[in-house]
N, C-alpha and C positions, 0 to 999 in steps of 0.2 A: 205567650209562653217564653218566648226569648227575653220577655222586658224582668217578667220575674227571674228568671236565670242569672239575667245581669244585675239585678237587686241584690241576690243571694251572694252573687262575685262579689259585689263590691262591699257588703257588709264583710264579709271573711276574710277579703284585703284589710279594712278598719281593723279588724279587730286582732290582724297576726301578730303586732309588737307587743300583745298582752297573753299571747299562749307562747313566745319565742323570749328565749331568753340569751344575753351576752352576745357570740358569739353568730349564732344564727337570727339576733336582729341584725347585728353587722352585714349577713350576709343578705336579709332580705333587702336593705337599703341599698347595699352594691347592684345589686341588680337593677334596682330601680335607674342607680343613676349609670348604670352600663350602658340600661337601656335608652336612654336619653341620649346617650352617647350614640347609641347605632342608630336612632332616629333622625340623629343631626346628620349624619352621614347620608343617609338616605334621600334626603331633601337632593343631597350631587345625583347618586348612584339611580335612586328610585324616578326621580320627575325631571331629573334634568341630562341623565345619562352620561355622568362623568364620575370616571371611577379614580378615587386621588387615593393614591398612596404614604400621603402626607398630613392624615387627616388629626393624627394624634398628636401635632405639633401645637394645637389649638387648645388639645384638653391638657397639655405637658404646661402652656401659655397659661391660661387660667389654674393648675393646680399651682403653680410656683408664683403666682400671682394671690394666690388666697395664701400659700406660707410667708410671704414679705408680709401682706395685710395685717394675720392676724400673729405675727410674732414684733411687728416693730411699731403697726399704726394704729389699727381701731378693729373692735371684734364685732362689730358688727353686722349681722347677717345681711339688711336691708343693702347697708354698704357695697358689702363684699359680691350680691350678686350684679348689684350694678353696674359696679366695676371690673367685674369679671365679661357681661354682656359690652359695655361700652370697648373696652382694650380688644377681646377676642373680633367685634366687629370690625373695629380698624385696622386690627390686623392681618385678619381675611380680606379687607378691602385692599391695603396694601399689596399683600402677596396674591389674591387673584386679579388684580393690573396687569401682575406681573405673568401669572402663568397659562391666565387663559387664552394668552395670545397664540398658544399651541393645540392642537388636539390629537386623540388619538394616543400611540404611544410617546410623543412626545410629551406630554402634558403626562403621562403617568407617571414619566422617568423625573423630571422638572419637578412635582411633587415629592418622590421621593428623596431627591438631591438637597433640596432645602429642609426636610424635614432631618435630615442626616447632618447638617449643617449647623442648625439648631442643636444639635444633640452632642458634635464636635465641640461647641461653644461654653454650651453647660460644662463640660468634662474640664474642659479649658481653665473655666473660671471659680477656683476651688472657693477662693475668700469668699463671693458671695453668693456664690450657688450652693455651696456644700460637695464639688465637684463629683466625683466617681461615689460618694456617700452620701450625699441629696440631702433635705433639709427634716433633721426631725423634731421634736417634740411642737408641734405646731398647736397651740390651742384650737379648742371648738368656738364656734362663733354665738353671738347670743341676740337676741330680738332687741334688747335695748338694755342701758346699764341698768343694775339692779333690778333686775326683768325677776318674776316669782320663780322658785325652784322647778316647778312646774313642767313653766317654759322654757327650762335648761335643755340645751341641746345635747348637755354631758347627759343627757337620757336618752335611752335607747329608743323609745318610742314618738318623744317629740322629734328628733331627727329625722325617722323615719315617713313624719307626717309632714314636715318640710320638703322633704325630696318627692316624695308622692304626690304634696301642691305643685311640686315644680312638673312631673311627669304631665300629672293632669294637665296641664296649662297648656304645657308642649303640646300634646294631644289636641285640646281644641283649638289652639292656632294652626297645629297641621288642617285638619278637619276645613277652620276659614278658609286655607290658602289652597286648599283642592276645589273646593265650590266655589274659587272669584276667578275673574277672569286674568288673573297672573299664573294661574295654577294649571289654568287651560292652558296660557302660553305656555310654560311650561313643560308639558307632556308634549306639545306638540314641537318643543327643541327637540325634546328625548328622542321623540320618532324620526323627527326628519328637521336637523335645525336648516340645510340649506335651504330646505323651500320652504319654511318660516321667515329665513333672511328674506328671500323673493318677494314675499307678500308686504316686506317693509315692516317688520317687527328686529328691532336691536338685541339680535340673537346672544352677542356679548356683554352688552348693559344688564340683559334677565338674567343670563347667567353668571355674574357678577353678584347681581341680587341676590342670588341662592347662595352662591359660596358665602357672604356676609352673613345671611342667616342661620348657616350651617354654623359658622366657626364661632360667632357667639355664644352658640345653644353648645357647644361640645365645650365651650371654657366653662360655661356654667356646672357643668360635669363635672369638668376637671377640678373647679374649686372645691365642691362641695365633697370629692372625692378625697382629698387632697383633706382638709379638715375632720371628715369623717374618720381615717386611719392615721389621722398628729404625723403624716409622713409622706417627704414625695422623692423621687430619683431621678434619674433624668433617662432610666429606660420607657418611661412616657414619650419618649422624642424618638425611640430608634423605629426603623419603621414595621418592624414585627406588631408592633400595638395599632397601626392601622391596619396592617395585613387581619390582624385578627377580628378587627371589626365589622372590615370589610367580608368576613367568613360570616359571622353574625346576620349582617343584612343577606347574604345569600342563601344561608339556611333556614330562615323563618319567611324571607319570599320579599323581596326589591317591589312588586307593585302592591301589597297589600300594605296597610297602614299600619295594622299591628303584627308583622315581619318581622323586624327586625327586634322588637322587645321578646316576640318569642324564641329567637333565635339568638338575644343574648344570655335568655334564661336557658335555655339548652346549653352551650356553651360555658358558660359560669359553674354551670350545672357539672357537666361532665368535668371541669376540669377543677372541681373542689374536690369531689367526690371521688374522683377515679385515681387522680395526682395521689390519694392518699392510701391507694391499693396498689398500684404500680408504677416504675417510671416509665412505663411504655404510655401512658395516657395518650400522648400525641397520636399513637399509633392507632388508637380507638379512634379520637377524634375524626383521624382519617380516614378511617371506613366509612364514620357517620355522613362526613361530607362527600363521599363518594357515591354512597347512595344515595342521597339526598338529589344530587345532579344525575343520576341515570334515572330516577325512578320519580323524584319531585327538579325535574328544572328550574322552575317559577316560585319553587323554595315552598316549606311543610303547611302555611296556613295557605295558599292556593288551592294547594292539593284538598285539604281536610274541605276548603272551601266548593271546590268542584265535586267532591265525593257526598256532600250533605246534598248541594241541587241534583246529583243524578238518584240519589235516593230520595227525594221529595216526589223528584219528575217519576220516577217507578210508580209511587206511591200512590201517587195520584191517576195514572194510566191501570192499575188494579180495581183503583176505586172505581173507575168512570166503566171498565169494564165490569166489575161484580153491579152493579148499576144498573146496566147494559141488559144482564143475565135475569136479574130482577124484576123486571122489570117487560 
């Protein structure tokens, strides 16, 4: 039953860019690469238990890295995410050298100070950043020159099939890296990295590793982000855009895999939706996450997840009893 369920899902993902039109494919591709974005996150937050508040520097990195690309160099797709994975890695590798030599609230604050630094710098640099007005008319990217109309990204729906190959992908390399034995190391920083370090595991080289895989997978975000709306600013670098992601992975649940995707679709959600009825939206927001942590601490797909096994476990305690009676 579940396998057809998820058959049924995933045909009605195919097939939303052909019942969505303009505006609302936009939104459904935002999501997708939101969610990417809170997935990369996750990899710190979720399996390695480092909560940064400097996470949006990476997708700020890769968006204004896909507007230099595809307004000065080469548009194409193949390119652009290469280069967006290649730069965003080294530059998590750089900057987690640098800050994971703290933990705790030190490493929260260190995070936020360079991500603020970043964002001082953009503001700074008017001539080639677009300073305080950010860079816009960015072209879309295309598969290859003279590629068929087709395969124009300036479609709403082949876009959206690009970013969804890149979700998927994410998804089974998350998937890889919880069933190997890095994934175990891992979980086992989260819980307890000092007596990980005891047992003679390089509790700073794993976690090195993950910030690397984090910060490339959130430029890739950032570029496709970045291309998708011909437009980037440099509020991508203040640290509100990681605060909010980091709201994302708490509201759809830090140890479930698909957490943080439902938790940027809630969020995106409420805050298209509600911004356009009130300007107290935040104020919603805030209740939602309020509850969310009194009543789902573990975040919404935990919960939905513990409340299906205690109604199975019912289910089947009925059955074994009418059985019983039957019997």
């Amino acid at each position: 039953m579940n396998r057809y369920l998820f058959y049924i899902f995933a045909l009605l993902v195919l097939a939303l860019p052909h019942v969505t039109r303009g505006t609302q494919t936009e939104f459904a591709i935002e999501l997708i690469l939101t969610g990417i974005f809170a997935l990369s996150l996750n990899i710190l937050i979720g399996r390695l238990g480092l909560i940064s508040f400097g996470h949006g520097m990476f997708f700020g990195v890769g968006a204004y890295l896909a507007a230099f690309q595809l307004r000065y160099m080469t548009d194409n797709l193949f390119l652009l995410l290469i280069v967006a994975v290649l730069v965003g890695a080294l530059i998590a590798l750089l900057v987690g050298a640098l800050v994971l030599r703290l933990g705790g609230v030190g490493f929260v604050m260190i995070t936020i100070a360079m991500c603020q630094l970043v964002y001082v710098l953009i503001l700074s640099t008017q001539t080639l950043s677009g300073g305080i007005n950010g860079l816009t008319s960015i072209p879309r990217p295309t598969f290859w020159k003279d590629a068929p109309s087709l395969l124009s990204l300036d479609t709403g729906a082949t876009f959206f099939y690009v970013a969804l190959a890149c979700l998927v992908s994410f998804i089974w390399l998350l998937k890889r890296l919880d069933a190997s034995e890095m994934g175990a190391v891992f979980e086992g920083i989260r819980q307890n990295p000092a007596r990980m370090l005891a047992l003679g595991y390089p509790v700073r080289a794993f976690q090195l590793a993950g910030f690397v895989m984090a910060g490339s997978a959130a430029a890739v975000a950032g570029a496709l982000h970045a291309s998708l709306f011909g437009f980037v600013d440099p509020t991508v670098f203040f640290w509100t855009t990681s605060g909010e992601v980091i709201l994302m992975v708490i509201l759809g649940g830090a140890t479930a895999l698909y957490g943080p995707l439902v938790g940027a679709a809630i969020f995106l959600s409420l805050f298209h939706y509600l911004s356009g009825l009130t300007d107290h939206w935040r104020l919603v927001l805030g209740l939602v996450f309020v509850g969310v942590v009194l009543y789902a601490p573990r975040g919404l797909v935990p919960l939905l997840a513990d409340s299906r096994t205690r109604w199975l476990e019912r289910r089947a305690s009925v059955s074994k009893i009418q059985s019983g009676v039957k019997s």
